[in-house]
ROFI-280734 format. One line per 10 residues: number of its first residue (from 1); for each residue x, z, y of N, C-alpha, C. Coordinates in steps of 0.001 Angstrom, whole numbers. Layout:
N
NUM) X Z Y X Z Y X Z Y ~ ...
//
This chain:
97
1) -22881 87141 -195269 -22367 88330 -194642 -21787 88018 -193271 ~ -20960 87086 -193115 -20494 86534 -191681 -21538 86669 -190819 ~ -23056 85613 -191056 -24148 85697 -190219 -24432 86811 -189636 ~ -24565 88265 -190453 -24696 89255 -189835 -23741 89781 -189114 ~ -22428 89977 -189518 -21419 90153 -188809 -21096 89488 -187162 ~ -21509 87733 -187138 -21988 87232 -186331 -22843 87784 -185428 ~ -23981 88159 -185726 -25161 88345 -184904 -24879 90184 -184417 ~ -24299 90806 -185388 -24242 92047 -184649 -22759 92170 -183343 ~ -21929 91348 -183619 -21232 91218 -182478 -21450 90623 -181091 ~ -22527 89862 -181510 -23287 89318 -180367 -24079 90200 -179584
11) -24847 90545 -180411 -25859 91904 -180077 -24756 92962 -179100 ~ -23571 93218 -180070 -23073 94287 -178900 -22115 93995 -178078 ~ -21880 92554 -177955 -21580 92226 -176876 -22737 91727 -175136 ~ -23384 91421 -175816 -24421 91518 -174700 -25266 92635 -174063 ~ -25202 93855 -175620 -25832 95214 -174941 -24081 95716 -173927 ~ -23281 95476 -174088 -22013 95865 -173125 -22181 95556 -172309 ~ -22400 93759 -171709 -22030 93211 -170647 -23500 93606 -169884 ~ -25050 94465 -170037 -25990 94740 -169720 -25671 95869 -169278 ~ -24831 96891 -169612 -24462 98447 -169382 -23780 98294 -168064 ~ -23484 97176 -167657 -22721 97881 -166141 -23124 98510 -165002
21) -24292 98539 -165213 -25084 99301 -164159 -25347 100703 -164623 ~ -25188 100810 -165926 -25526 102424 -166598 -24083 103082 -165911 ~ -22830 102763 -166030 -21507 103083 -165679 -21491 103713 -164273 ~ -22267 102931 -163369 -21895 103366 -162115 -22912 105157 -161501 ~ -23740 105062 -162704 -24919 106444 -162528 -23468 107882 -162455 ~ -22594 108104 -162958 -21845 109271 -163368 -21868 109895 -161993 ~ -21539 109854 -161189 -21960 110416 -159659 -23011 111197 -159299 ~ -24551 110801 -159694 -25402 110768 -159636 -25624 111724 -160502 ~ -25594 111996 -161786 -25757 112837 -162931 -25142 114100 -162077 ~ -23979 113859 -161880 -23441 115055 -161506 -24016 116076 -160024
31) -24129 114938 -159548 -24770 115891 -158586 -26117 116084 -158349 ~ -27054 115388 -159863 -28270 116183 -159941 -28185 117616 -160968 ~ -26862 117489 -161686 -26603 118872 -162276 -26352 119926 -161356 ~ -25236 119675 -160279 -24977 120865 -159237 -25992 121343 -158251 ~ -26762 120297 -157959 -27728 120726 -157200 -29265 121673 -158104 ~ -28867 121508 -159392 -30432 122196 -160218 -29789 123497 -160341 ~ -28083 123485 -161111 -27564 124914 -161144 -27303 125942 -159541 ~ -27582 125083 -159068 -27555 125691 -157636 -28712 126527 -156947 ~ -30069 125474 -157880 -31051 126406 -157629 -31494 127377 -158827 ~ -30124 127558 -159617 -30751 128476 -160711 -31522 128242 -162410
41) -31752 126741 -162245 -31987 125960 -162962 -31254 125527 -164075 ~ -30874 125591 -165533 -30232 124740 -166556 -30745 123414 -167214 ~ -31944 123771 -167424 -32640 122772 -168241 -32047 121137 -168171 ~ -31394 120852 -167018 -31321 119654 -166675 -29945 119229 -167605 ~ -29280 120564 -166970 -27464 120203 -167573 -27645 120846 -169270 ~ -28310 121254 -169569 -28681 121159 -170953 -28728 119576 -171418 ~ -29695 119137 -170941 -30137 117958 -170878 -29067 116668 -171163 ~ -28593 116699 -169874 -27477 116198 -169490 -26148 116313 -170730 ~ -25755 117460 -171244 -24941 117527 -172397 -25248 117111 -173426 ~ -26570 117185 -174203 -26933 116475 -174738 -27085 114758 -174694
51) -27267 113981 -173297 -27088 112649 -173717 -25222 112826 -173719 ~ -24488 113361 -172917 -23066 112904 -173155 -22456 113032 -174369 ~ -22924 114281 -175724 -22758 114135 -176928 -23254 112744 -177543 ~ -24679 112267 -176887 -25339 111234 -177572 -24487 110170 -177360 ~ -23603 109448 -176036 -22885 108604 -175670 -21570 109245 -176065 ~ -20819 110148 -176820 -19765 110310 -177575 -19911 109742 -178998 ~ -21063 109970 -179362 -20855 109642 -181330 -21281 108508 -181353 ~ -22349 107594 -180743 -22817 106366 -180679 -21570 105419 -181026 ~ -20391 105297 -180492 -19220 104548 -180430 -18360 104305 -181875 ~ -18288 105869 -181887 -17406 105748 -183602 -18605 106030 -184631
61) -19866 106111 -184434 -20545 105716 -185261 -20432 104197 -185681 ~ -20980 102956 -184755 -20674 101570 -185007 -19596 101273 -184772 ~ -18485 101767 -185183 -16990 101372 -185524 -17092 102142 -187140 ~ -17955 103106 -187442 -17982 103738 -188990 -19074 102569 -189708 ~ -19767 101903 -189132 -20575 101051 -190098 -19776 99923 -189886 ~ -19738 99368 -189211 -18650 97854 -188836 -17848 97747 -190055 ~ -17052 99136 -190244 -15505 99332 -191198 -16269 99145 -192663 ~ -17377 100129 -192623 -18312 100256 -194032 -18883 98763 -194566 ~ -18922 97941 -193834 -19441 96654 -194432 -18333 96052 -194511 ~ -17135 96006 -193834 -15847 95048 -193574 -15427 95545 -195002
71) -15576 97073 -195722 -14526 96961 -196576 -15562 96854 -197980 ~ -17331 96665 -197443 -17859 96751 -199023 -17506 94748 -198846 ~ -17752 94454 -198028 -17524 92509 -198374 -16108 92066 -198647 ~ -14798 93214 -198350 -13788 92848 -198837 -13548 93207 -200560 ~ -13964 94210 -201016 -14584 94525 -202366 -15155 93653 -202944 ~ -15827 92851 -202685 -17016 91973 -202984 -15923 91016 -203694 ~ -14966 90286 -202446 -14136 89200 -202179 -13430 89316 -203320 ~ -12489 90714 -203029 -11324 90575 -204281 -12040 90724 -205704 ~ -13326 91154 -206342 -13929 91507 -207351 -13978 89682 -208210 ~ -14331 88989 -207009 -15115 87501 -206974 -13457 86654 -207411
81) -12437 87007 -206613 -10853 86293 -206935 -10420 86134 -208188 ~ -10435 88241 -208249 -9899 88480 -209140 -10679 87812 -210641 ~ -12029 87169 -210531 -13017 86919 -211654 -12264 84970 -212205 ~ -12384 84338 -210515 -11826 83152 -210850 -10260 83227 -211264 ~ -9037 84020 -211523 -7932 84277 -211435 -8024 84307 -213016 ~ -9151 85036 -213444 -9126 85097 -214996 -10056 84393 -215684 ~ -10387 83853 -214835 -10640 82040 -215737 -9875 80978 -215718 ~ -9403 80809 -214841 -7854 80095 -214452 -7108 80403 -215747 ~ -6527 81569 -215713 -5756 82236 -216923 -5702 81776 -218226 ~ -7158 82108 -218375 -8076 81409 -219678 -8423 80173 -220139
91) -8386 79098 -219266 -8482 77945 -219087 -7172 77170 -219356 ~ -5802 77405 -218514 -4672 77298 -218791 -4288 77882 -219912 ~ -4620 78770 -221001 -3787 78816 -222024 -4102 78500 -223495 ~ -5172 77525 -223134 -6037 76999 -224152 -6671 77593 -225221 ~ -7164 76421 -225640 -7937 77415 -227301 -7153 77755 -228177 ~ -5648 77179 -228441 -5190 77142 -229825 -3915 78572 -229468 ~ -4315 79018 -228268 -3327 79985 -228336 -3873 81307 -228450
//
């Protein structure tokens, strides 16, 4: 489970440090929206709202799976403790008791 955990932090750390050039477009968006509603045009800023919903949920989506595996492998963990804890138990209080 680490391995993956591993490799997907990697993954989105390198798709981050690749995005800095997506960051600097917001300028640009905007004033290809004012200039289309200017000629009467929506389609674009339709458009346009739609990816900024798409770049709103993207984020706490992979912070909702991240959490979803962090707490099924912590489940896993205490299921696996709690198993050696009661063999321990069992072991320490011998046969004749």
């Amino acid at each position: 489970m680490k391995k993956h955990i591993y490799r997907a932090s990697g993954l989105l750390l390198i798709w981050l440090l690749s995005s800095a050039e997506i960051l600097a477009q917001c300028a640009m968006c905007r004033g290809s929206v004012q200039s289309t509603i200017g000629n009467g045009r929506n389609n674009v800023g339709v458009g346009i709202n739609t990816g900024i919903a798409y770049l709103f949920v993207i984020p706490y989506l992979s912070v909702a799976v991240i959490a979803y595996f962090w707490y099924k492998n912590s489940r896993k963990e205490l299921r696996e403790r709690q198993m050696v804890e009661a063999r321990v138990r069992r072991a320490m209080e011998g046969p004749g008791r």
